[in-house]
C-alpha positions in Angstrom: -26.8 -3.0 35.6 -25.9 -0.6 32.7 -23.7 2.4 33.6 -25.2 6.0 32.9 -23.5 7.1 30.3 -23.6 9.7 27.5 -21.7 10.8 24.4 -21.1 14.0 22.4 -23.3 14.6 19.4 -21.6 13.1 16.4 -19.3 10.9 18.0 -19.3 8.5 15.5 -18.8 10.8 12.5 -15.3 9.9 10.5 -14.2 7.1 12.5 -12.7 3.5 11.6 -13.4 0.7 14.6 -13.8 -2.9 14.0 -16.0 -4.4 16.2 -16.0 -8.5 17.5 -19.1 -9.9 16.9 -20.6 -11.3 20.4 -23.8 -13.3 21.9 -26.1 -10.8 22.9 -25.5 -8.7 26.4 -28.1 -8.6 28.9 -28.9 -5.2 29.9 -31.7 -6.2 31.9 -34.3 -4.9 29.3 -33.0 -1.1 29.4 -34.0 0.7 26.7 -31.0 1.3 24.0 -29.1 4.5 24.1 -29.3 5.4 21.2 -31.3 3.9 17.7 -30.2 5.5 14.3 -32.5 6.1 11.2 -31.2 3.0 9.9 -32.3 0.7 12.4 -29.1 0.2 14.2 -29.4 0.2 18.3 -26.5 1.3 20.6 -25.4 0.9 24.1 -23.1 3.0 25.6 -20.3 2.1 28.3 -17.6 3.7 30.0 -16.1 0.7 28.2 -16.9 0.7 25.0 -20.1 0.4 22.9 -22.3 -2.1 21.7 -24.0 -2.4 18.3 -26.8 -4.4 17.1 -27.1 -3.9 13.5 -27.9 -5.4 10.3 -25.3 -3.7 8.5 -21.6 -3.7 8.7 -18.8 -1.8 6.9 -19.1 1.7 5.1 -21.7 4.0 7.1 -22.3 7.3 6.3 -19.0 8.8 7.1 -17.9 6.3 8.9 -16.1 2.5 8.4 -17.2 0.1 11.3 -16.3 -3.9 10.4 -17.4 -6.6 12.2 -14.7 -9.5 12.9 -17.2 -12.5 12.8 -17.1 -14.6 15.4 -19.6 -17.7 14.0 -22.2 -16.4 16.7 -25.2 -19.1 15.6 -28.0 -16.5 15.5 -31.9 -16.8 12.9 -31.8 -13.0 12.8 -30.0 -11.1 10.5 -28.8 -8.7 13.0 -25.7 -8.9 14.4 -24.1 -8.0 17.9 -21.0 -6.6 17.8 -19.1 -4.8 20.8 -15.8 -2.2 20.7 -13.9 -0.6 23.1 -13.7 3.1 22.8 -10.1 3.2 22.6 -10.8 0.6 19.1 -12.8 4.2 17.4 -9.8 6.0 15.1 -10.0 8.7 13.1 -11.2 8.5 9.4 -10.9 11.1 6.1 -10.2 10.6 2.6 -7.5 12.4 2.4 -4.5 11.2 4.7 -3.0 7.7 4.5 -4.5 5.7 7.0 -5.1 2.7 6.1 -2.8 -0.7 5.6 -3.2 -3.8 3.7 -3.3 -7.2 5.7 -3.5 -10.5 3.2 -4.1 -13.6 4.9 -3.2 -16.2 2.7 -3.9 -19.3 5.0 -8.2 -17.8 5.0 -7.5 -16.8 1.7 -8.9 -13.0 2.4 -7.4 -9.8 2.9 -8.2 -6.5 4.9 -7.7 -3.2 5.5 -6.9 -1.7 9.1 -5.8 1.5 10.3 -2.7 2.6 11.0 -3.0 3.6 14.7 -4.8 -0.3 15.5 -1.4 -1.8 17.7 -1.4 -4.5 14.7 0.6 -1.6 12.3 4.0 -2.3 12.5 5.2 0.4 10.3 6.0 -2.0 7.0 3.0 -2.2 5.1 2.4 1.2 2.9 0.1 3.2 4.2 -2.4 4.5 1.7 -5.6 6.9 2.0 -9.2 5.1 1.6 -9.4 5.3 -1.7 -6.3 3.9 -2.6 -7.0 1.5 -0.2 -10.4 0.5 -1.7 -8.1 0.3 -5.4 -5.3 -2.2 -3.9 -7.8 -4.5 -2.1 -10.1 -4.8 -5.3 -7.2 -6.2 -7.3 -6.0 -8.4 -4.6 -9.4 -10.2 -3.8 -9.1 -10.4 -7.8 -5.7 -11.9 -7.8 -6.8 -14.3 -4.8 -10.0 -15.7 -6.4 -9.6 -15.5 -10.7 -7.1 -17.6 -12.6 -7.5 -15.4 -15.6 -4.4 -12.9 -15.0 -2.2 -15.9 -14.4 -2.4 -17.1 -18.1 0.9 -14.7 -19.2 2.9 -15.9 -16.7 5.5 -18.7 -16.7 5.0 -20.4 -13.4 4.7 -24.0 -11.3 2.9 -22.5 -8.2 -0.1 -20.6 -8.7 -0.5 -19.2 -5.2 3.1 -18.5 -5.0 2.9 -16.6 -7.7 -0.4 -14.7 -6.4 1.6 -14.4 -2.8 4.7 -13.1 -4.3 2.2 -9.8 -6.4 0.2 -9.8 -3.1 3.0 -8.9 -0.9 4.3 -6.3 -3.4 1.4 -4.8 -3.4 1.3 -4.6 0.3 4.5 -3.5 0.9 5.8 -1.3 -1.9 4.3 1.3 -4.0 4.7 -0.4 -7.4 1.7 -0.8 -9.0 0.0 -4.0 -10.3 1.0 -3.2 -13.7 4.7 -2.7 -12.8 4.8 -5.8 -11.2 3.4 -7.8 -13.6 5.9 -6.3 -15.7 9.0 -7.0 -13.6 7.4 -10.6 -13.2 7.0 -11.7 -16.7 
């Protein structure tokens, strides 16, 4: 049985959350809380909230990820489900955001600084610095191009040692190509 539950007008303005994607709840055929302009249909818990939405990542004012979860679905729409303690605060204009590179998947991230995953070593940068770093890191991870100046045996150690400067120091791509070559 769903809980009776309501939330302020414009609660999900200027927030960051990533949400896991799930199988669908059963909410014994209650109508949705909530269904945006967009086509995106809410429920709302003491809990948390739960999404079904065809869309993912930048909305409005607002940054909402889903963390897939290889749910076998035919519809395009996916479920995805966040606790309400998951919802920080977004703006473009404080540093809120870290890098994460995950070099085993071979993909790299952003999350905010107040997720329990910051451990206060990765450079915090605001979102569009953010959006600069992680546009020439996906580049670093998937071109071979930049790599022709470079003196090197290992390819990806060399993309892992320019990947983890740019995570963790301010230096810019340029300087460390620089210091590199």
């Amino acid at each position: 049985m769903k809980e009776n539950f309501k939330l302020p007008a414009g609660f999900f303005k200027n927030t960051f959350c990533v949400f896991e994607e799930i199988l669908p709840p059963n909410f014994d055929n209650k109508k949705f809380d909530y269904v945006s302009k967009s086509g995106s249909s809410y429920y709302f818990t003491k809990q948390g909230m739960y999404r079904l939405s065809n869309h993912w990542g930048r909305l409005a004012n607002s940054k909402w990820r889903l963390v897939s979860n290889n749910v076998t679905t035919d519809s395009k729409y996916k479920w995805g489900y966040a606790p309400w303690e998951s919802f920080y605060p977004d703006n473009s204009t404080d540093k809120l955001y870290f890098i994460q590179a995950d070099f085993i998947n071979n993909t790299v991230n952003y999350q905010h600084k107040n997720t329990p995953e910051f451990d206060n070593k990765a450079i915090l940068r605001t979102s569009f610095e953010t959006a600069k770093k992680l546009k020439q890191i996906r580049n670093l991870m998937n071109l071979t191009s930049w790599a022709k100046y470079f003196d090197y045996e290992d390819i990806n150690e060399l993309r892992k040692k320019i990947i983890l400067e740019l995570v963790f120091t301010e230096k810019t791509l340029e300087e460390i190509k620089r210091e590199l070559q």
